[in-house]
C-alpha positions, 0 to 999 in steps of 0.5 A: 500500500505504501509502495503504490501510494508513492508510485502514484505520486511519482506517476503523477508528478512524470505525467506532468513533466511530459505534458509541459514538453509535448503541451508547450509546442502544441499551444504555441502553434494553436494560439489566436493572437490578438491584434496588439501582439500580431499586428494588425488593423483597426478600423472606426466606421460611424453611421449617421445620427438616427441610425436605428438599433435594428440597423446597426445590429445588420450592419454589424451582422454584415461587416462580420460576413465580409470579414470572415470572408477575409479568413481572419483568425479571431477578429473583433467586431464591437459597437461604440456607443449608439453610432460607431463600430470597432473593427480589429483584423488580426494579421491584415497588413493592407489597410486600404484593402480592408477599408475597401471591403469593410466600408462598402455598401455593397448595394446591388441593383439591376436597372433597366437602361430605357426606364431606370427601372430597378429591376431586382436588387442585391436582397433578391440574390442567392449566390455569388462566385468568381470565375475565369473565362478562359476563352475571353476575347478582351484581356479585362473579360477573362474574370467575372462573376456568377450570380444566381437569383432567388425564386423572386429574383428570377422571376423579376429578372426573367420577366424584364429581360422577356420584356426588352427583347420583344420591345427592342428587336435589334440585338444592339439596341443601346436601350436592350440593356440592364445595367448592373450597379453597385453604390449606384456606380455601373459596373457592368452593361450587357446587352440581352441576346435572349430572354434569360428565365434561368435565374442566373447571370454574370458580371464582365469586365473591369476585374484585373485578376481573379481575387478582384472578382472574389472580393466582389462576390465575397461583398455580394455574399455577405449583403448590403451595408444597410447604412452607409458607415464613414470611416473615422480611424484607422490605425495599423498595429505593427508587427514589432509590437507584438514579439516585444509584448510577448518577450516582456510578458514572457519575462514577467511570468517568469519572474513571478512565478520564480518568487512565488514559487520560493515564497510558497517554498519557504513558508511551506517547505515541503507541501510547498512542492506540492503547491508548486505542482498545482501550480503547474497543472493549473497553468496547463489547463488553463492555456489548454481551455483558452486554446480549445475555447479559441480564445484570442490572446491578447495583452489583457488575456496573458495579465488576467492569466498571471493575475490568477495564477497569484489568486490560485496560491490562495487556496493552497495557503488557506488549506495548509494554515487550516491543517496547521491549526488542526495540527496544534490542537494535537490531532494526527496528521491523516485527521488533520489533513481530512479536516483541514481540506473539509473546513477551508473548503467554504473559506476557499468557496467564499473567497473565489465567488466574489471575484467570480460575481465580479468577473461575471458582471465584466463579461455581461457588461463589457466589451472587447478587450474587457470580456477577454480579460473577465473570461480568462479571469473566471475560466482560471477561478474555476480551474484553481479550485479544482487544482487547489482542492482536489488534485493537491488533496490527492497528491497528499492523501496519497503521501500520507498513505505512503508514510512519506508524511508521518507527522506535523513536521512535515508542515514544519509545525516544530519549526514553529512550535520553538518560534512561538516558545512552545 
């Protein structure tokens, strides 16, 4: 029994050396960074005075569609007060190219060249793709785009197409035309050979190369602005930042867990080890719940990161004073140990909930960069009482029953028995 009791700790303490070398590399290819360690850019849209709630929200909802086109990894989206929206994209480098796709309307209308009659509108619109015309006569028609109506769109595009090549017989009639404009600019002008009752059409011309038209499509896809945004700030976050945050973040944690750890050591010696490996497996689950939530690491991830690496000692303090006190009162270290765990447990409960009320309320109310750092907050609450109350009771129960702990000296009670004149 006493054997196994010891080869169980030995196991454990082997499983987490192995998972810090095979762990460490995994979480630093799979992490998100933010924009403030990456680089990045941010943009500031506002809408006009008297832009209702319902249309902010769609245009957030829009802006959302057009970056996810952009394949950024964790972007931020957020409102800003009644009439502004923040935009921060993660590893986009060409400002202009962002702005351009974010802050376009985007608004999508097929018009009748002989009456200006919108004939169907971006709403009405199922798909759009980008293709190539490998048998293009001009240099500027080899790239278009595809487009493919809904039931009501192809209906209205039908019936106006019908309509012009029985009015205007002549196949080149500059009125047998429906222009294709997007923000009332025209970006296309076929003229209509036939009757088109297949719901599907094309855009021609203009695109100098294949990602021109996908960007296009990728607008048409995502919808219409329902407002028109002005761009008020614009800010590029270079690439230096972030190898710089990350080194002197790197440096911080270590430094502080270096004294923590030596703190923990002297006041507690040899179950000050065992804090340590809490400690440990604390901060592994803790990067690993980020990196599987997919949360994105920025600089108030990585402070509210360490701030709770400092509050999960609490807990293992609470409990080693608690078994102190039990100790003294003359109770075997086994009795100790049992009732020391089951009366700091409240006290531990107790002083983690109201950080985890606090926490709560940060991601209820806030935005952005303050929900991360909440999130991170409470995610490692939750964890250190699990580390603090059940694998540190494991590790000891286990070394009780091993006989490595035989007596109180093991928390150094005599130590402190001859301080206190005892």
């Amino acid at each position: 029994m006493k054997r196994r009791g010891l080869a169980i700790v030995a196991a454990v303490v082997v499983l987490l050396a192995v998972a810090i070398v095979v762990l460490l590399p995994v979480y630093k290819s799979h992490a998100n960074l933010g924009l403030d360690l990456q680089g990045g850019v941010q943009i500031r849209l506002e809408a006009p005075k008297g832009t209702t709630d319902e249309e902010m929200q769609d245009a957030m909802g829009v802006i959302s569609n057009r970056v996810n086109g952009l394949g950024v990894t964790e972007p931020e989206i957020r409102r800003e007060g009644t009439n502004r929206i923040a935009v921060e994209l993660p590893g986009i480098a060409d400002t202009e190219k962002a702005i351009e796709l974010i802050g376009t309307t985007a608004k999508l209308e097929f018009v009748r060249a002989d009456t200006g009659e919108v004939v169907l509108n971006g709403s009405q619109l199922k798909n759009a793709s980008a293709i190539t015309n490998d048998k293009a006569i001009q240099a500027g028609d080899q790239f278009g785009v595809s487009l493919k109506f809904k039931k009501d769109g192809a209906d209205a595009f039908a019936k106006a197409t019908s309509d012009l090549v029985a009015k205007f017989p002549t196949g080149r009639d500059p009125q047998r035309v429906i222009r294709i404009e997007l923000d009332g600019q025209p970006i296309s002008s076929p003229f209509i050979q036939e009757p088109i009752t297949n719901g599907e059409a094309s855009i021609s011309g203009g695109f100098e190369s294949l990602n021109d038209a996908s960007n296009l499509a990728m607008l048409l896809n995502a919808g219409a602005l329902p407002v028109k945004l002005e761009v008020v700030e614009q800010n590029t976050v270079g690439a230096q930042l972030g190898p710089d945050a990350i080194q002197k973040s790197i440096k911080a944690a270590i430094i502080g867990s270096i004294l923590l750890a030596l703190l923990i050591l002297v006041l507690y010696v040899r179950p000050g080890v065992i804090a340590c490996l809490s400690l440990v497996l604390y901060a592994l689950l803790l990067a690993g719940t980020l990196i599987l939530i997919r949360s994105t690491i920025t600089l108030q991830v990585i402070a509210a990161f360490l701030l709770s690496v400092g509050m999960a000692v609490d807990a293992n303090v609470l409990i080693y004073e608690r078994i102190k006190e039990e100790l003294r009162q003359g109770k075997t270290v086994r009795v100790a140990t049992k009732a020391g765990f089951e009366k700091a447990f409240r006290t531990v409960i107790d002083s983690n909930v109201t950080t985890l009320i606090a926490g709560v309320v940060l991601i209820v109310l806030g935005t952005g960069e303050i929900r991360g750092f909440a999130i991170t907050l409470c995610i490692g609450i939750v964890i250190s009482l699990f580390t603090a109350i059940t694998f540190t009771r494991f590790i000891l129960n286990h070394l009780i029953s091993s006989g490595v702990v035989k007596g109180p000296e093991f928390y150094g009670i005599k130590r402190i028995a001859k301080e206190e004149g005892r």
